[in-house]
C-alpha positions as CSV (number, residue, x, y, z in Angstrom):
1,X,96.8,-18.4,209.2
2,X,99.8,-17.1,210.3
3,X,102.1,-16.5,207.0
4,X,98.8,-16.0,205.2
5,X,97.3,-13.0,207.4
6,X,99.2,-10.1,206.1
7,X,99.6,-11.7,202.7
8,X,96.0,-12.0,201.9
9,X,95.2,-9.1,203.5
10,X,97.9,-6.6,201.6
11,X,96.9,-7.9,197.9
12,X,93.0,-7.6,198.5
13,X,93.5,-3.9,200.1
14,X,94.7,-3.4,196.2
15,X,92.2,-5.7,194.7
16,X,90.3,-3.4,192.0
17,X,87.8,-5.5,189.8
18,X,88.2,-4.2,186.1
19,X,85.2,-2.9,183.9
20,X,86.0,-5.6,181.9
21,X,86.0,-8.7,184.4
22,X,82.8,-7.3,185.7
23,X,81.3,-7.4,182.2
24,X,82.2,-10.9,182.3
25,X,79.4,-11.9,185.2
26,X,79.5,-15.4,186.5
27,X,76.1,-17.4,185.0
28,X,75.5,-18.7,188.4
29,X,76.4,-16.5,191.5
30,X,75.8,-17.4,194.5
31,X,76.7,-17.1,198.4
32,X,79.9,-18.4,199.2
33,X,80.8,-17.4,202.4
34,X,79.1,-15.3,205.4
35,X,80.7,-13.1,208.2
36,X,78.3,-11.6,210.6
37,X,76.1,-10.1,208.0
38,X,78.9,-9.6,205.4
39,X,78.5,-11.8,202.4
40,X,80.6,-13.2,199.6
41,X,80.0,-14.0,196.4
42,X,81.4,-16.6,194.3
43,X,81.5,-13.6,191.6
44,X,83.8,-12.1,194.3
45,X,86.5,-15.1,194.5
46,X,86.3,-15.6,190.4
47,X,86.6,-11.8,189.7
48,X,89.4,-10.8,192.0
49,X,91.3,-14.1,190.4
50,X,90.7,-12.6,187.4
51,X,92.0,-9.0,188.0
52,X,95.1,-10.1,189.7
53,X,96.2,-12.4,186.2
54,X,95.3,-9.3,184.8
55,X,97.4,-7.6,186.7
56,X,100.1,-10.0,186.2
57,X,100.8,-10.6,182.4
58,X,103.6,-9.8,181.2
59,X,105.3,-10.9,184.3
60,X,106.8,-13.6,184.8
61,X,107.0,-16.3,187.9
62,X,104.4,-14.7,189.3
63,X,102.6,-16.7,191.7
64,X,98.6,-16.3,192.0
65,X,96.8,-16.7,195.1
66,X,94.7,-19.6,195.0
67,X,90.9,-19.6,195.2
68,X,91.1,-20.7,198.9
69,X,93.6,-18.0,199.8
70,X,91.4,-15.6,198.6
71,X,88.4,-16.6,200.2
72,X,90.6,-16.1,203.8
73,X,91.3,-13.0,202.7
74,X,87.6,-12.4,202.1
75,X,86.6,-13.7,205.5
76,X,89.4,-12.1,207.3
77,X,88.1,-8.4,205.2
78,X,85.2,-8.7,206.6
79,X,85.7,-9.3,209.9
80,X,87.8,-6.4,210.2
81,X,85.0,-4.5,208.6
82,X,82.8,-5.7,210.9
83,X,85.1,-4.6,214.1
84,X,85.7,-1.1,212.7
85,X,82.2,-0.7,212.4
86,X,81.8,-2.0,216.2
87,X,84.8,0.6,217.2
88,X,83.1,3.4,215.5
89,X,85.9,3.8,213.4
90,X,85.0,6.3,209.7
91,X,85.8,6.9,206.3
92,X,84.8,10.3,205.1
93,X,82.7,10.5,201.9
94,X,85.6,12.4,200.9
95,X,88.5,9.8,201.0
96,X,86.3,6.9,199.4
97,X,85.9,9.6,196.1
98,X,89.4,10.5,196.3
99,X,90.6,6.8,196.3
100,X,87.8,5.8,193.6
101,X,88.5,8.9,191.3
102,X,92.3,7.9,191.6
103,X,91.6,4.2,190.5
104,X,89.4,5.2,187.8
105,X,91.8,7.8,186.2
106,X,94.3,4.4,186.8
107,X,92.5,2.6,184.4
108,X,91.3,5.1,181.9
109,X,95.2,5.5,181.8
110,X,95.4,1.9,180.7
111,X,92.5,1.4,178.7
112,X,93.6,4.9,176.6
113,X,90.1,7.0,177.4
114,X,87.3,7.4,179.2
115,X,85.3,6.7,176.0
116,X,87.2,3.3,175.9
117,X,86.5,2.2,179.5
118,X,82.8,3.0,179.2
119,X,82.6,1.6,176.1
120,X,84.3,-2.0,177.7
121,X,81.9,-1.7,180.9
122,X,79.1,-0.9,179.4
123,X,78.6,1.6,182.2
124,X,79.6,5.4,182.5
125,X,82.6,6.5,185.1
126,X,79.8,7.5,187.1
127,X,77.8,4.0,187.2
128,X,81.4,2.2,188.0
129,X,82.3,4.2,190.8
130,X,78.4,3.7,192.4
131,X,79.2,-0.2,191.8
132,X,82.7,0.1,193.5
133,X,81.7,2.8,196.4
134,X,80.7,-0.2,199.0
135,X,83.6,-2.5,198.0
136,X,85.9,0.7,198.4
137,X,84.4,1.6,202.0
138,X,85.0,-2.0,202.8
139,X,88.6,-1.5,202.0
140,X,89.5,1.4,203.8
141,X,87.9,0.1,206.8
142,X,89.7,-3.3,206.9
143,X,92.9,-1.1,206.7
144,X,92.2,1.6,209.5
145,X,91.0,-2.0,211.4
146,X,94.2,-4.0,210.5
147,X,96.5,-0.4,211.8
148,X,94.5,0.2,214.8
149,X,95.3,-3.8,215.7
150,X,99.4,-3.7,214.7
151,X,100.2,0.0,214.2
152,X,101.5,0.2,217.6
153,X,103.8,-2.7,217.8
154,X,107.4,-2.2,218.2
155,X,110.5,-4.7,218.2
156,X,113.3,-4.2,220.5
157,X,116.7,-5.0,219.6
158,X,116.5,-8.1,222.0
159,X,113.6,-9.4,220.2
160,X,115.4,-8.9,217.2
161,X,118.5,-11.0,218.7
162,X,115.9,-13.7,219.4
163,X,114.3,-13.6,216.4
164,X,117.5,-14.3,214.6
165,X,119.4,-16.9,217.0
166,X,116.0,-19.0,215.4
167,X,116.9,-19.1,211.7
168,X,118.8,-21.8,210.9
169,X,122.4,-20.4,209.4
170,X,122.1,-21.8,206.2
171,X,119.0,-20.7,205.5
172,X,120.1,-17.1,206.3
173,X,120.5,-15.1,202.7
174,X,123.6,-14.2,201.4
175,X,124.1,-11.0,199.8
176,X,126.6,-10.0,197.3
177,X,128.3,-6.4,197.7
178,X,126.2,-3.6,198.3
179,X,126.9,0.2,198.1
180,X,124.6,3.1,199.3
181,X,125.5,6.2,197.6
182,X,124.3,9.5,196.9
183,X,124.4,12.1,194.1
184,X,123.3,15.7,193.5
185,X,122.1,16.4,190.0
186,X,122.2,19.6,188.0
187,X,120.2,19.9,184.3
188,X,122.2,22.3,182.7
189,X,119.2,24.9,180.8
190,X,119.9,25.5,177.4
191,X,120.5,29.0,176.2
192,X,118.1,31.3,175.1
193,X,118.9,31.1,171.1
194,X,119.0,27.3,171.1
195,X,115.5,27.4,172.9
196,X,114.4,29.6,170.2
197,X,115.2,27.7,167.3
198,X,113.6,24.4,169.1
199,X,110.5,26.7,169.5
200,X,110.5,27.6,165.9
201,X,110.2,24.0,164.9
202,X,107.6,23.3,167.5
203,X,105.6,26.2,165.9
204,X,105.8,24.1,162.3
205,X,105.0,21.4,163.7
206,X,102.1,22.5,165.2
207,X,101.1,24.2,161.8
208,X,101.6,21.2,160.1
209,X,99.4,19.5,162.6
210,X,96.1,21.9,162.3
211,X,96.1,21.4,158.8
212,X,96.4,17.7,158.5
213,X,94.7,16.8,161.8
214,X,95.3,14.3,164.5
215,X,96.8,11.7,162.4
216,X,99.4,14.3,161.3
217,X,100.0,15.3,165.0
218,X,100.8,11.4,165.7
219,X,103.0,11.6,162.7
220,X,104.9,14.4,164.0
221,X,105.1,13.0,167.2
222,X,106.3,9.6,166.3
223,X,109.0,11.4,164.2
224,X,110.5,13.9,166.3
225,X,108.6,13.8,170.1
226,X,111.4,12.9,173.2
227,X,108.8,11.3,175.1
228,X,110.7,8.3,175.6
229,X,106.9,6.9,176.2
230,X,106.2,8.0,172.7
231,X,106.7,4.2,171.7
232,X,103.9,3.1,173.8
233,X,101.1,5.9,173.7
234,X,101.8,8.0,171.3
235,X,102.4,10.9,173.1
236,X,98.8,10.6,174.8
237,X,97.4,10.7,178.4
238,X,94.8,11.2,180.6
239,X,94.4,14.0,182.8
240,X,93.0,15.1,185.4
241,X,92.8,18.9,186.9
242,X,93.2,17.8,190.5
243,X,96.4,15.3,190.1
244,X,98.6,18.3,190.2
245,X,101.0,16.0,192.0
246,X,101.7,13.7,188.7
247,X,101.7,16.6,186.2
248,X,104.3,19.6,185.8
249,X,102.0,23.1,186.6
250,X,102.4,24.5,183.4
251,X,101.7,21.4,181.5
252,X,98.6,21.2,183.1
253,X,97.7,24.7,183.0
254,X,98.2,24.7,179.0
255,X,96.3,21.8,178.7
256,X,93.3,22.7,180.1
257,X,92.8,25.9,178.9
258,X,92.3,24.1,175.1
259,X,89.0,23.1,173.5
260,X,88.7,19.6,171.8
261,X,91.0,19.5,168.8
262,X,93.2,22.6,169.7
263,X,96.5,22.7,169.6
264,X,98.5,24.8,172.0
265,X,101.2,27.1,171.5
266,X,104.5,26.2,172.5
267,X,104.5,25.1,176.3
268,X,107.7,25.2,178.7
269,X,107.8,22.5,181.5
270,X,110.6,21.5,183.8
271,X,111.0,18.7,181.0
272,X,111.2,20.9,178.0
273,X,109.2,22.2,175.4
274,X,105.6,20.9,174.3
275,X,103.3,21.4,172.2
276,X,99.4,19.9,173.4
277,X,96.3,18.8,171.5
278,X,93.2,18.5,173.3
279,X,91.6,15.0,172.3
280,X,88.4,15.1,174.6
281,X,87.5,16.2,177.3
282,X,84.7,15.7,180.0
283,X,84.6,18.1,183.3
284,X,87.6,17.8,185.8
285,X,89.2,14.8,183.0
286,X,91.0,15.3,179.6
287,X,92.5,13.1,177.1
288,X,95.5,15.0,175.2
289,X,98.2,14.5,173.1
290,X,101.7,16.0,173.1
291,X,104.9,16.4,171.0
292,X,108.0,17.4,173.2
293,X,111.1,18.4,172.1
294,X,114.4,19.0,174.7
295,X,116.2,22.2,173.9
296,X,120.0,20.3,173.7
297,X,122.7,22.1,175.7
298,X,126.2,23.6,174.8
299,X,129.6,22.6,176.3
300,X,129.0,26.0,178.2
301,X,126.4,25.2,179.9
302,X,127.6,22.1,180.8
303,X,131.2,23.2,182.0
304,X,129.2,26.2,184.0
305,X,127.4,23.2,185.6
306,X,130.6,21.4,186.8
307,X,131.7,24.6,188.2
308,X,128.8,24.9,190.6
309,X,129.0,21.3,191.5
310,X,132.6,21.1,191.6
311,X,132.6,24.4,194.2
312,X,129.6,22.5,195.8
313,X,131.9,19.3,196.6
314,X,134.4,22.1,198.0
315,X,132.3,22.7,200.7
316,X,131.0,19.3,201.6
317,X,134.3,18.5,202.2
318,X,135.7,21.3,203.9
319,X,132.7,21.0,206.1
320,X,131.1,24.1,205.6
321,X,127.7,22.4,204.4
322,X,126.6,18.8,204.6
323,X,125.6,17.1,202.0
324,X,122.1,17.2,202.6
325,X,121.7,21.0,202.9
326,X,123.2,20.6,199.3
327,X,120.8,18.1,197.9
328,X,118.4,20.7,199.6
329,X,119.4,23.6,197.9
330,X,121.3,22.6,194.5
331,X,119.8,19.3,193.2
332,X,117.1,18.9,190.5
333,X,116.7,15.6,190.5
334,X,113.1,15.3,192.4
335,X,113.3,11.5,193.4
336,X,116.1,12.1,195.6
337,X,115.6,15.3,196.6
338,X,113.9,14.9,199.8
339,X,116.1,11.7,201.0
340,X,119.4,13.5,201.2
341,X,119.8,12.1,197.9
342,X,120.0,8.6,198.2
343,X,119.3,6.5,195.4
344,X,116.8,3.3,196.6
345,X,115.5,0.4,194.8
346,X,114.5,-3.2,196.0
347,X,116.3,-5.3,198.1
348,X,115.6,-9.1,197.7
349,X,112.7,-8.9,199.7
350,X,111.0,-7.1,197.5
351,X,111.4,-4.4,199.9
352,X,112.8,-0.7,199.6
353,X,116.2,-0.2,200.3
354,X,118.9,2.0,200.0
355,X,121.5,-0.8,199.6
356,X,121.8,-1.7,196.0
357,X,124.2,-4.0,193.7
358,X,126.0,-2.7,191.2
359,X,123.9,-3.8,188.4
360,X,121.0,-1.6,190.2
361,X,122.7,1.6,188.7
362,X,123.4,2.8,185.5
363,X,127.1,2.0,184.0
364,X,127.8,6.0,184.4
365,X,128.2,5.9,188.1
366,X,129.4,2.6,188.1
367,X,132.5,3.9,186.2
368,X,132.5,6.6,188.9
369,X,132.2,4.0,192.2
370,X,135.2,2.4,190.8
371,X,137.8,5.0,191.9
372,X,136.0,5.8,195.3
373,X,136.0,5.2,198.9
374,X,133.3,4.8,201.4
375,X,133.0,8.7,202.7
376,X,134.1,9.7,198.8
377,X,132.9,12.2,196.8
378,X,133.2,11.8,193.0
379,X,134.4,14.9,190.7
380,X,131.4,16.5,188.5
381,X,130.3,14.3,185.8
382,X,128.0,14.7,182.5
383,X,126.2,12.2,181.4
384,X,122.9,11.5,179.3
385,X,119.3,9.8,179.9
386,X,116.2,10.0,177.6
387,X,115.5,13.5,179.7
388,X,118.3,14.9,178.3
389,X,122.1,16.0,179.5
390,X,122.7,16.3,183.3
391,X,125.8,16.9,185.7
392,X,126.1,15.2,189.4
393,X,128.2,14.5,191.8
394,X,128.3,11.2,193.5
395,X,128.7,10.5,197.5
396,X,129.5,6.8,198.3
397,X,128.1,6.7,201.6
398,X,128.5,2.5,202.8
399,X,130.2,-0.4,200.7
400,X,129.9,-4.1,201.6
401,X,131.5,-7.5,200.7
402,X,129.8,-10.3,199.8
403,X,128.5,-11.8,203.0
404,X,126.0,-14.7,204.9
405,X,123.1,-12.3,206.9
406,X,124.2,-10.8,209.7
407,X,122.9,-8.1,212.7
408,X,126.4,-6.2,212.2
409,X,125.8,-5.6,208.8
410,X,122.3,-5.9,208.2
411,X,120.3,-5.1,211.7
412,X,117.8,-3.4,210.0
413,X,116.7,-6.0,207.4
414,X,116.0,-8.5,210.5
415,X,114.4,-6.2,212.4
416,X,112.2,-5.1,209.4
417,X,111.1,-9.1,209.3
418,X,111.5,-9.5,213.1
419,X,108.9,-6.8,213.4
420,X,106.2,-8.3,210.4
421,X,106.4,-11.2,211.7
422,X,105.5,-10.1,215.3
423,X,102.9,-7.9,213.9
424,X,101.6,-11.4,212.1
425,X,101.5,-13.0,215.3
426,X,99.4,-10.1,216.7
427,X,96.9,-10.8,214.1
428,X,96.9,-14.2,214.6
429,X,95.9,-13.6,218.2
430,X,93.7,-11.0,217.7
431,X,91.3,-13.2,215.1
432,X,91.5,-16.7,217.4
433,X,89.9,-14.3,220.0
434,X,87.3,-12.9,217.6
435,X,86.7,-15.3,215.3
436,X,84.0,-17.4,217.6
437,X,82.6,-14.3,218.5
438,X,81.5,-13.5,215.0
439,X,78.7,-15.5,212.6
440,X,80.6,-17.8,209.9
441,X,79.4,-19.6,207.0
442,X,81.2,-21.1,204.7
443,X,80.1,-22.5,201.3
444,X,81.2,-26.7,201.5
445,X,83.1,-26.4,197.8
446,X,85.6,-24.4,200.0
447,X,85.8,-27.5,202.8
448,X,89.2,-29.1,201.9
449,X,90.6,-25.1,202.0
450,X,93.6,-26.3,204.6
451,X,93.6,-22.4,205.7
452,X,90.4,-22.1,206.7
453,X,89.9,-24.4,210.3
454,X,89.6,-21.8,212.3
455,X,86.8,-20.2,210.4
456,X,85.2,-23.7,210.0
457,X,85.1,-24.2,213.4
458,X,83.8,-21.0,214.0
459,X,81.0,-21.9,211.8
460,X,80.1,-25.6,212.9
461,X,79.6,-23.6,216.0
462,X,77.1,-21.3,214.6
463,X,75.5,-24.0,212.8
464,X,74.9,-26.0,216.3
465,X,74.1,-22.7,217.7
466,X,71.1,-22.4,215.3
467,X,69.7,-25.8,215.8
């Protein structure tokens, strides 16, 4: 149970069965496995399976959890369910909507519509979320149960010193050279005439468009839209009125004020200019279509951009403003803004990290890292993405060789796995106290599951109990 706890536990909190696994019922359901009076279904085990190959295609060397894997993760759900529920621990009515309306505007996403999804289910949005309101409950519980149990569990460097005398030294990864950088980015705005004539042509097209219909305003947008999803959806999404974290103000603004097949006038948004078409739409949800079109920018603009950053670096390096008040107060680039700029990825963990190879970042700033310096900053440079022109300056904050793991240069890697793995310990504890305590029953096609002694004993135990 030990490397399975967290595991199981972390891919079931984000287990959501899809309309169209659940239109796929299993002929013969039945009981499968039992915890206090928390049941599980062999539809359960089958459709989660199902939803995580879902999940997974298109991806490769992914490794599914196996039918008896799940079921521990089942059984160790609802336990945790059933212990929240004994420490009067609560889910408002509130968070379970807000977490079901998210996952359902998820998948109406992927499916293209609400009309789609229903149409799959055989069930309104209204009929899935009823189906799913229990299983979500369930979910949070488990999770506020699970936090409450390791939330307060801390490593101390000694334990971390401990924890890494242990691993063997070849088994210790080896990393090849790292760099953490920085970069404050400026998108230089186009000037007012060139804006104009882009709005001009977004005002044909949207002509065009109301004469010849929807199929003319996907021809339009497959011709001239900068979207770089445009290749997938067709300039189309799904909106909703009260994810104004995931949609620029304006754009959702425009597109809500539109009836079903209007076409809006010309829209300005941090990412350029849009025109919208309404598709459908159905209360706080809309389906809508766009065409957007980036205003390009002069050699002016882009020089008077260098000049702010280059006066910007000045500073920074005179020391009359860090580079985080900077970030702060110059840079547009919203993924960084509120990390003092860092760029992160994945380290090989699959974790987050702000160390990064060099084939992490684009060949721009690799050119720049080249002539730089741990403590460095780079001179303003242009370059171009599928958002358009941009100017930044680039910080190289740390560089590494290639190196074997190590607690000089990589402390806070080992404690990150020092401390999960004392938190799976904690868990481990915490159910070989609770298990007995609870009712078990476990179906027999599950009795060669290696992962599951504890349980079984658990529920011999009941079983003699009960004769």
């Amino acid at each position: 149970m030990k490397n399975l706890v967290l595991f199981v536990v972390a891919v079931l909190a984000g287990v959501f069965v899809t309309a169209s696994a659940q239109s796929k019922k299993v002929v013969a359901d039945k009981i499968v496995g039992q915890v206090g009076d928390k049941i599980i279904l062999r539809s359960d085990i089958m459709n989660a399976i199902a939803d995580m190959k879902r999940q997974s295609q298109g991806q490769e060397n992914v490794v599914l959890p196996s039918e008896c894997q799940i079921m521990e993760g089942q059984l160790i759900r609802k336990a945790l369910v059933l212990q929240a529920q004994k420490d009067s621990l609560h889910i408002s009515e509130e968070e379970i909507d807000a977490s079901l309306d998210n996952k359902i505007r998820q998948f109406i996403q992927s499916y293209g519509s609400k009309d789609v999804l229903e149409e799959i289910a055989g069930k309104t949005v209204y009929q899935i979320k009823e189906d799913f309101k229990e299983s979500f409950r369930e979910q949070k519980l488990s999770e506020q149960m699970q936090s409450k149990i390791v939330d307060a569990i801390k490593i101390t460097p000694t334990e971390v010193k401990t924890y890494y005398s242990k691993i063997q030294k070849d088994s210790l990864p080896f990393y090849e050279s790292e760099i953490e950088v920085s970069q404050i980015i400026i998108n230089p705005k186009a000037n007012k005439d060139v804006e104009e004539y882009v709005s001009k042509q977004m005002y044909d097209y949207k002509k065009q468009a109301e004469v010849g219909g929807g199929k003319k305003f996907d021809q339009l947008a497959k011709l001239y839209s900068e979207d770089p999803a445009v290749k997938e959806n067709g300039g189309q999404y799904t909106l909703n009125r009260n994810d104004k974290n995931s949609w620029d103000p304006a754009f959702l603004s425009a597109s809500f004020r539109l009836k079903e097949g209007q076409i809006s006038p010309v829209i300005k948004s941090k990412f350029g200019l849009h025109i919208i078409m309404m598709v459908s739409r159905s209360g706080d949800e809309a389906v809508v279509k766009h065409i957007l079109r980036i205003p390009p920018v002069t050699d002016d603009e882009v020089n008077d951009a260098k000049k702010l950053l280059d006066s910007v670096r000045k500073k920074v390096i005179d020391g009359s403003m860090s580079f985080g008040a900077a970030v702060n107060k110059y840079s547009d680039d919203e993924n960084s803004k509120f990390s003092a700029g860092a760029i992160s990825g994945r380290d090989i963990n699959g974790g987050a990290s702000t160390f990064l190879s060099i084939d992490q970042l684009d060949k721009d700033i690799v050119v720049l890292l080249k002539t730089l310096k741990p403590g460095e900053y780079s001179a303003p440079q242009a370059y171009k993405d599928d958002r358009g022109t941009h100017v930044r300056i680039v910080y190289l904050r740390n560089r590494t060789e290639p190196h074997r793991e190590n607690l000089k240069e990589d402390y806070d890697r080992v404690a990150k796995r020092a401390l999960e793995e004392k938190k799976s310990s904690a868990l481990e504890k915490w159910f070989k106290e609770h298990i007995p305590t609870y009712f078990i029953s476990i179906d027999k096609d599950f009795s060669n599951c290696a992962g599951l002694e504890e349980w079984r004993k658990s529920a011999d135990m009941a079983a003699k109990a009960r004769n």
